[in-house]
C-alpha positions in Angstrom: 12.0 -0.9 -6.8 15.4 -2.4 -7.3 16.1 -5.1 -4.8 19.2 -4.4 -2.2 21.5 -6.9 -4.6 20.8 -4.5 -7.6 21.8 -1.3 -5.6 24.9 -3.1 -4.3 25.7 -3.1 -7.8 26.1 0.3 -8.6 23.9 3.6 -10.2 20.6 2.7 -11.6 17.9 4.6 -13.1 14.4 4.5 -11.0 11.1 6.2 -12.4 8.4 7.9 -10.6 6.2 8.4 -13.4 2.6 9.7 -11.6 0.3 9.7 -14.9 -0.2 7.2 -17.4 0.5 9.6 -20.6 1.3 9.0 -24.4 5.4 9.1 -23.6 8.6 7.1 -24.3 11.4 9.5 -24.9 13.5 7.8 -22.5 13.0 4.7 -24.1 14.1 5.9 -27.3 17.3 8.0 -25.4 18.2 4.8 -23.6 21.7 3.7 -25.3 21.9 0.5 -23.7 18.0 -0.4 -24.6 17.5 -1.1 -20.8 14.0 0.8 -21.1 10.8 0.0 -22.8 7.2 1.4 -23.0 5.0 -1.5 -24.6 2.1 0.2 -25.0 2.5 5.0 -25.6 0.4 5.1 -22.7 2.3 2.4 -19.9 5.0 3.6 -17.6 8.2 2.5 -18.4 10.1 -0.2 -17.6 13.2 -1.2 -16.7 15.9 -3.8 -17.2 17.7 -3.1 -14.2 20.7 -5.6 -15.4 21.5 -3.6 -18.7 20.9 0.0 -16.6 24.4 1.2 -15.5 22.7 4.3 -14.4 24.1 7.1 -16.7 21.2 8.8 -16.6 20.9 10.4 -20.5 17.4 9.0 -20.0 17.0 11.7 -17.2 17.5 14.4 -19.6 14.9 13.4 -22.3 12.2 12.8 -19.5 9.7 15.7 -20.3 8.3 15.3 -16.6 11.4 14.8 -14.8 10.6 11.6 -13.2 13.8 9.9 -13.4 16.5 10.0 -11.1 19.8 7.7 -10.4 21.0 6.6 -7.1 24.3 5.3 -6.3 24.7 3.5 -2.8 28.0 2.1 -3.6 29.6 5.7 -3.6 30.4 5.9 -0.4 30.5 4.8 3.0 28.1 7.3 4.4 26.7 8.6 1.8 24.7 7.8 -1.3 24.8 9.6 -5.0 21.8 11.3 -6.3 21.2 12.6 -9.7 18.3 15.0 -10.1 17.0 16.5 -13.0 17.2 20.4 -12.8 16.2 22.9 -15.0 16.3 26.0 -12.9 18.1 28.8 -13.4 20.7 30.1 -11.9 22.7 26.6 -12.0 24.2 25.8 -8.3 28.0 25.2 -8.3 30.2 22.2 -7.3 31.3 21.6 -3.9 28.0 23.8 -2.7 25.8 22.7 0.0 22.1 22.9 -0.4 19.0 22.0 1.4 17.5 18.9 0.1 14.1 18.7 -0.6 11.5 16.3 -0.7 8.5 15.3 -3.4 6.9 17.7 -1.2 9.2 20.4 -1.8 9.8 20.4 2.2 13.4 20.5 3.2 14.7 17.3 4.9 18.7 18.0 5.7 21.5 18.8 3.4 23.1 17.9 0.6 26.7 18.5 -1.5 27.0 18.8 -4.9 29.2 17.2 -6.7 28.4 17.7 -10.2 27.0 20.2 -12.6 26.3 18.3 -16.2 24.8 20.1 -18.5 22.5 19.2 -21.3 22.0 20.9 -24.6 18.1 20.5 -24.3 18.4 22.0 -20.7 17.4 19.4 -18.9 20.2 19.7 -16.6 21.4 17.0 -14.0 22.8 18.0 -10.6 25.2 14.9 -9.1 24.6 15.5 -5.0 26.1 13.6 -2.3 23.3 13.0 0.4 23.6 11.0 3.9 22.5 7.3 2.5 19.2 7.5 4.5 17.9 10.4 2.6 18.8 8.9 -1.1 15.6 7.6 -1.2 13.8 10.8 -0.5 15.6 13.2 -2.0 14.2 14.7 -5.4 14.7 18.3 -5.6 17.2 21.0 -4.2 16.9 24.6 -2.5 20.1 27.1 -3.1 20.7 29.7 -0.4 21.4 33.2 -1.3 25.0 33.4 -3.6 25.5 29.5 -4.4 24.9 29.9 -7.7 27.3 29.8 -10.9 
């Protein structure tokens, strides 16, 4: 876990890889070099000091266990990047519920961003209140917020 200095800093990667499985594509994606896998089996690591949080690592994960959190956006709030590869894709400026690693929804969240990736690992940019960034790893559209 990055220490309170690090997130003062800006958007950085954080991994939440469950399983220790042959795997380094985010390694290999990482165009800064910030990650490594020394052994095909070891979760990766990171250099959080090279990591400016761009999150093109997010869209090679196979198991979507990498997000980016921003705590410097704003005053109230905290950026989340999510990997999403649902379909129908939500739209920008929608609110959804935000959901938990346990799929439960735990308040609300805005997004701000819809960037697409051309191997459809898609990465949703969501404004959530700075106590949930944290928790926050999936989303939930209502009925007609969709693109």
């Amino acid at each position: 876990m990055p220490s309170q200095e690090r997130f003062a800093k800006g958007p950085i990667a954080l991994f939440e890889c469950m399983q220790q499985i042959p795997c380094n594509p985010c390694a290999d994606a990482c165009p800064r070099g910030a990650i490594t896998v020394k052994e095909i089996n070891d979760c990766p690591s990171l250099n959080e000091e090279l990591c400016n949080g761009c999150g093109v690592c997010m869209t090679h994960c196979p198991g979507l266990s990498i997000f980016v959190v921003d705590y410097t956006y704003g005053k109230d709030a905290a950026l989340v990047k999510i990997p999403y590869e649902f379909s129908p894709l939500p739209e920008a400026k929608t609110v959804v519920d935000a959901l938990n690693r346990q799929g439960q929804c735990i308040g609300t969240a805005q997004v701000i961003r819809v960037q697409t990736s051309p191997n459809k690992t898609n990465i949703i940019w969501l404004s959530v209140p700075r106590e949930l960034a944290m928790e926050v790893r999936s989303i939930h559209l209502k009925k007609g917020e969709t693109s």
